[in-house]
Every structure is written in C-alpha cells, then in structure tokens.
ZAMARGU-4260 file (C-alpha; in steps of 0.2 Angstrom, whole numbers, plus 5000, padded with zeros to 4 digits):
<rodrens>
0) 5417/5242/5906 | 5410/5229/5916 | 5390/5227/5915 | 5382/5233/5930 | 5366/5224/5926
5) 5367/5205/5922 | 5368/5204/5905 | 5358/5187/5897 | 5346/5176/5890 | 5347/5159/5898
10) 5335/5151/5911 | 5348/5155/5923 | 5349/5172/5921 | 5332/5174/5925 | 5331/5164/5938
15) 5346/5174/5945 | 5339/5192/5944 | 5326/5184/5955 | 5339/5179/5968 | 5347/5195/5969
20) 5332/5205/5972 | 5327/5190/5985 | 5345/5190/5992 | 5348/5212/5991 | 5336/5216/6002
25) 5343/5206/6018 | 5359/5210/6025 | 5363/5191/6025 | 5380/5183/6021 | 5384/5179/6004
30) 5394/5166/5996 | 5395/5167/5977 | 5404/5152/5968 | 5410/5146/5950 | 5424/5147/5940
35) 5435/5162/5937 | 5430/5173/5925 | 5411/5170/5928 | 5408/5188/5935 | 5404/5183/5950
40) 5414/5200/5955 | 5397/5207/5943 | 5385/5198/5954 | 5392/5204/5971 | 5389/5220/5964
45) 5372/5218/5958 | 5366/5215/5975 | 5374/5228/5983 | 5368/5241/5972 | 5353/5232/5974
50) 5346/5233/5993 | 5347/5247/6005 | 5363/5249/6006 | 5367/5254/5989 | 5372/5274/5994
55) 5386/5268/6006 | 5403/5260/6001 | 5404/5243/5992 | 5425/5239/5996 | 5431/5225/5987
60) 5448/5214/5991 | 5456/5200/5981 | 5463/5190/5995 | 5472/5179/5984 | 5483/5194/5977
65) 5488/5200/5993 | 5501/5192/6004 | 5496/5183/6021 | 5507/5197/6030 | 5498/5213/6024
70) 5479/5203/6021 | 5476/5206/6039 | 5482/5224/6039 | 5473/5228/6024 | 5455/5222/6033
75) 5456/5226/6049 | 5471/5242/6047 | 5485/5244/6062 | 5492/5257/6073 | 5506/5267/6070
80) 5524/5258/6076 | 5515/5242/6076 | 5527/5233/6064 | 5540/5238/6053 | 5535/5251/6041
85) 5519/5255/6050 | 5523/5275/6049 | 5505/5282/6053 | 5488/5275/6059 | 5478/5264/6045
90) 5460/5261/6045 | 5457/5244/6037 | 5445/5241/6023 | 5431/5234/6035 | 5432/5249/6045
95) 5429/5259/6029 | 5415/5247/6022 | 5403/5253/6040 | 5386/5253/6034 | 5391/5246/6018
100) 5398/5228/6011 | 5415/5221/6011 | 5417/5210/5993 | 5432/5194/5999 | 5435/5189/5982
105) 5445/5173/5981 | 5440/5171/5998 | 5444/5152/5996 | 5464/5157/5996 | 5465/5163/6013
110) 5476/5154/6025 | 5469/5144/6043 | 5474/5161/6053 | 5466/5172/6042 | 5451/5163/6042
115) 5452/5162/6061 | 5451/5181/6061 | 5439/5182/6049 | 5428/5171/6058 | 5427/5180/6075
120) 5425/5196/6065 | 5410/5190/6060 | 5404/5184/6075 | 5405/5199/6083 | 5408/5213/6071
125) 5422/5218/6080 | 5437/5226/6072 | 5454/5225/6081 | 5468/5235/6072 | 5486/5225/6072
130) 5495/5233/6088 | 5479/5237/6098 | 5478/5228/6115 | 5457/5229/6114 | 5444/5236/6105
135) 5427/5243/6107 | 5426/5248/6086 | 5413/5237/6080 | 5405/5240/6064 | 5390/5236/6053
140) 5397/5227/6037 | 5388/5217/6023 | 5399/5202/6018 | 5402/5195/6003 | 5414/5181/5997
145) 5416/5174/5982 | 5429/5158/5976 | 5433/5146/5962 | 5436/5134/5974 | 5424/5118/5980
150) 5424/5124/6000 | 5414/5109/6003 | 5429/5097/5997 | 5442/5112/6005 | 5433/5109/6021
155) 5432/5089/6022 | 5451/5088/6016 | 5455/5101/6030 | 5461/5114/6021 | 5447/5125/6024
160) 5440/5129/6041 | 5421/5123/6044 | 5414/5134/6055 | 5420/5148/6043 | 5415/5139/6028
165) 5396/5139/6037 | 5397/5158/6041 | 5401/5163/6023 | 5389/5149/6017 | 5371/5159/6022
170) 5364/5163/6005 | 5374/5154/5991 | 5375/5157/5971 | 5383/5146/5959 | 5387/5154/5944
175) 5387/5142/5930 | 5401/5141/5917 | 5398/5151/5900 | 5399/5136/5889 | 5385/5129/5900
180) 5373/5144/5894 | 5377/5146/5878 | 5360/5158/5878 | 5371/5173/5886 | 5384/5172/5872
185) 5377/5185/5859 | 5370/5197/5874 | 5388/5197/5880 | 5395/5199/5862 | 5382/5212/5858
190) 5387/5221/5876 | 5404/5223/5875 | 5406/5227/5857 | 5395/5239/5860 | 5406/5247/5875
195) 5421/5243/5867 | 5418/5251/5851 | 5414/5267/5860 | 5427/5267/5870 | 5438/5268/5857
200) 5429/5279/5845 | 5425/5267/5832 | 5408/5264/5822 | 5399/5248/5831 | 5404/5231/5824
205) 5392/5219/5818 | 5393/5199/5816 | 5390/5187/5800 | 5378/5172/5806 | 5395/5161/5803
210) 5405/5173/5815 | 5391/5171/5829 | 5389/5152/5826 | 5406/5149/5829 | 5407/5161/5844
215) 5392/5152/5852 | 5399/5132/5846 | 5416/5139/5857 | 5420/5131/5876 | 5424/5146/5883
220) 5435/5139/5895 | 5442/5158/5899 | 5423/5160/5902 | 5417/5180/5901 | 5434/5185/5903
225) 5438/5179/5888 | 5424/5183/5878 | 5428/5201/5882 | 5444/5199/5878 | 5441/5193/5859
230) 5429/5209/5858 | 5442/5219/5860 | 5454/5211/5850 | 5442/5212/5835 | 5438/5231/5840
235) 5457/5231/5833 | 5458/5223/5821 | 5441/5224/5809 | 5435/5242/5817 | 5419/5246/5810
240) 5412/5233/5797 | 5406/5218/5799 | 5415/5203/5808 | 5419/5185/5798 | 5421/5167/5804
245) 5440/5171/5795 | 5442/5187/5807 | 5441/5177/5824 | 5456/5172/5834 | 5463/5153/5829
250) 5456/5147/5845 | 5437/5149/5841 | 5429/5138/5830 | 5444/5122/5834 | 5439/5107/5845
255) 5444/5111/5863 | 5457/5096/5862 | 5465/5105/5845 | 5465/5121/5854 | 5476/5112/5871
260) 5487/5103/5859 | 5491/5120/5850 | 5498/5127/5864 | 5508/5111/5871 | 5523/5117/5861
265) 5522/5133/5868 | 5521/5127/5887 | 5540/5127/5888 | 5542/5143/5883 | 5527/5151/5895
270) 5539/5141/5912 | 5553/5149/5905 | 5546/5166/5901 | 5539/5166/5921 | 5556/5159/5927
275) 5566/5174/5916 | 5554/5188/5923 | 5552/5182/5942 | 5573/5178/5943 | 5578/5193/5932
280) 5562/5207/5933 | 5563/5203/5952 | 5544/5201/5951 | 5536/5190/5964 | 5528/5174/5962
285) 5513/5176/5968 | 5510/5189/5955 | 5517/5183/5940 | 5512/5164/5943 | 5501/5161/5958
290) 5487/5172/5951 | 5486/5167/5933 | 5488/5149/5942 | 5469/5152/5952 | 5463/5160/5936
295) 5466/5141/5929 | 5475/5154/5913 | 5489/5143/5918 | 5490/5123/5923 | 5496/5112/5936
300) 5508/5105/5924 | 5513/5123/5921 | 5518/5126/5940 | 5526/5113/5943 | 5538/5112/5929
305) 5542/5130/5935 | 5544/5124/5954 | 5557/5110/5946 | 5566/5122/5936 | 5567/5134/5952
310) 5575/5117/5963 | 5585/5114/5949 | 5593/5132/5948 | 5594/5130/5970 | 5602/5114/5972
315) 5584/5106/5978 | 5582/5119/5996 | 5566/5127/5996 | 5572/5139/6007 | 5581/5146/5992
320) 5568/5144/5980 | 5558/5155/5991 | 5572/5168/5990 | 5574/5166/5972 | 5554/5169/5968
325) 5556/5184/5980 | 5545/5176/5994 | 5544/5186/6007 | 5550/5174/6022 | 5535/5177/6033
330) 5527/5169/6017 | 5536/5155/6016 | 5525/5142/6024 | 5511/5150/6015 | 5520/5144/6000
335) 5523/5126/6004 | 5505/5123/6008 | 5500/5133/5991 | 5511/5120/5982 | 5505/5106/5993
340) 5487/5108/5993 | 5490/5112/5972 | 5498/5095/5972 | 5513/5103/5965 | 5527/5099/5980
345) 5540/5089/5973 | 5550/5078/5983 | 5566/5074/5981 | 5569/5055/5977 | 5582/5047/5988
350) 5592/5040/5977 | 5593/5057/5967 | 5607/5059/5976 | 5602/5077/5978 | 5597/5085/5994
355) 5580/5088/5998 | 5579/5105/6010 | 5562/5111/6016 | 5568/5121/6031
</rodrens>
C-alpha cells in the first residue's frame, strides 16, 4: 500500500519529481536523508523504477535490523562450511541485485568494519563471499542508501567513516519533515484512505473541513508513518461515512507539548513492558528496543531507563546485560558503542559502591 508515485502538493514535491527524473537516469550513487518515516524507502524506489534499470531487481536491506554478524553475509553471501551454520553456498544480496540496485536503508547504523567492506566494494565492484580466499565475481549494482542520521556530524565525531561517507554522498536528497509541508497532508490523507478502504472492502471515507484542519494544524512528528497509521485506524472505526474533528485519535488536534506530557505517565510502563518481553519473551534487543529507538518511536530517556533497569537486575556487568537482552556475544561490542554513541552508557559512580563490569 505504499505509493509508488510521490504523492503531493508542496514546492518540494515538485521540485523532487524533477530530481528523480535528473537523478534515474544515471547510475550514480544515491544518498537519501531525513527523518524516519519520510518515505525515503518510496523515493529510493521511484528512481529505480524510474531509469533503465527498472526491469531488473531492486533488493533492499535494513542494516540496522540485522546483526553485525550476519550484515556481511547477507550482502556479499558465503561458502558453505564457512562458519557455524553455514550448510550450503549463499549468494548475497549484491550478487542478486547485478544489473539492478541495492537499497542500504539505515545505512547510517553500520559499524567501522562494515563500512570498510562496503567501501572497497564500491571501489571495485568486487564481491567476496565470507570463506572465499579471492574473488574474480564482480558485478554491476546501483546503490542507494538512505539514513535518519546527520553523516556529516557522524563523520566529524568519528563515528562514521569519511571516505565512505563521500562514496555514498554522490547525488544527495533530503527529504523534509511532514510538518514542514503541510501541502502533502490531504494528498497523503486522500491516498491512503483511498487504498485503505479498498483494502478492506469498505465504502471510501470522506473528511469534515474541521477534521482536515486539524489533521493539517498536527506536527507529525511520526511523519508519513503515522499519517498512515491514523487512516487505518479511522478505516476501523467510522467505515464509510464521513470523518469528524471528534473521530480522530486524542493526539491530533492537542499542542505537541500536551501530546509529550500525556504519555509521560505511561513511560514507566513502555521500560517495563520491553524489559518483561526481551527477559521473559526471549526477544532480542535490538528488535524489540533498538529499532523503535532509530525510528525516534522511542526516546533516549526511554533507553536508558531500560539499560538501568537491565544493570540493576545484573548487579552493574555489562557482560550480563548483554546476556540478559539476548545479545549475541559477537555483538557485544557493537552494543557498547550503540549505547555510547546514543549517549546512553551509564557509568557506575564510585562511591556506588557497586561494581561497574564492561568486560
């Protein structure tokens, strides 16, 4: 349900069509920025589908929901035997994208050694699988990254590698912020109702001018991601007849500082929830928390209350935290620098008393 055209009205929508045409028809590297839930995933797309590449493979990958330890397996695939596991040769995803593009969405997340590999990748085009001694495989791949993250700042506080940062950076396209074109709300709206509704059998929805005031006065701060999501909730709830002001969800239509303080009181309860379902559910961090973390649906302050609660519950060894969120142990560095360069490592006071383990 995701629109394959760019769906809008502002300025910047069409000065991005422009872009895309302009950018499609090269085979140029692509860095696509913003915030998460932009649709930056939507652009990427768009220009693939776009040039004359469009009939072979588009392959996508989130590289910030997969682990450090299978990242370079999944690009550039291994032989069999080559690890523990490994059972039978496996072509990598930019083997697969030859002729095509590869999409590194979250690019912004990989660690220095993936980058490294990354990097000479793209200097060459030369794919090594994980237990191959050489390689003479080189293929022909489009790439384009995209990230939530400022590289530049990643870059000058040395947690983002330069000359990769100017590979990626050829042709680069900044996706503004919903709430900074207010113009594509009712496009969007109108879209996705539209796609909703049908989708689940139900006469189209319409909007009272209050109702669409109020959607376009919102901040957005879930972006296009969340505008989707309160389509379908009102799909739900009102099928077929015409939306009110009094039929949207609290959060629209409150001041942005109303909306954070109405979920302060709850903040307690999402730690707890997390902690409960990564300790007792056996799900892994970086799933249940680190994602939702980079999709900012979840804060700093959120993180690091969890990370306190986790010490707390391991006598302050990070070690056994790691265990505890079911952090694989080649992982475990990669989840010291995540809190670090988050600002969410908490050290142990001396005269806590307690005894502060980093391994």
């Amino acid at each position: 349900m995701e629109p394959l055209e760019i769906v809008g009205a502002s300025a910047w929508f069409a000065n991005l069509r422009g872009e895309i045409e302009r950018t499609a028809v090269s085979s140029a590297k692509v860095l696509i920025t913003g915030e998460s839930g932009v649709g930056k995933d939507i652009v990427a797309r768009r220009i693939h589908a776009s040039g004359p590449r469009s009939r072979t493979p588009l392959v996508a990958i989130n590289c910030a929901g997969v682990p450090d330890t299978l990242l370079e397996s999944e690009l550039f695939g291994h032989l069999r035997g080559s690890f523990t596991d490994a059972y039978r040769d496996k072509p990598g995803l930019l083997a697969m994208a030859d002729r095509g593009t590869i999409f590194l969405d979250e690019v912004g997340e990989m660690t220095a050694r993936m980058q490294g590999l990354l990097l000479r990748f793209l200097e060459t085009g030369e794919v090594q699988r994980i237990g191959e001694t050489r390689s003479d495989t080189r293929v022909d791949v489009r790439v384009i990254a995209a990230t939530n993250r400022d590289l530049r700042q990643a870059v000058s506080d040395g947690q983002f590698r330069r000359d990769f940062y100017y590979r990626l950076n050829v042709i680069n396209l900044h996706v503004p912020p919903l709430r900074e074109r207010t113009e594509d709300v009712t496009p969007l709206l109108e879209y996705f109702t539209r796609e909703c509704c049908a989708q689940a059998g139900v006469s189209p929805l319409t909007y009272s001018r209050a109702a669409i005031e109020m959607l376009q006065a919102h901040h957005w701060p879930g972006n296009i991601r969340e505008l989707k999501n309160v389509v379908e909730r009102l799909v739900v709830r009102v099928p077929g007849r015409v939306v009110e002001a009094s039929d949207l969800p609290p959060e629209i239509g409150r001041p942005q500082n109303a909306a954070v303080a109405g979920q302060a009181g709850s903040r307690a309860e999402i730690v707890e929830s997390m902690f409960h379902r990564i300790t007792r559910g056996r799900e892994s961090f970086w799933s249940v928390t680190y994602i939702p973390f980079m999709q900012r649906d979840l804060t700093r302050a959120d993180l690091r209350a969890l990370i306190l609660r986790g010490l707390e519950e391991t006598a302050w060894n990070y070690r056994s935290l790691a265990r505890l969120f079911n952090i694989e142990e080649d992982d475990y560095r990669r989840f010291l620098n995540c809190l670090r360069k988050h600002q969410c490592y908490i050290a142990v006071p001396e005269a806590s008393g307690k005894c502060h383990m980093v391994g």
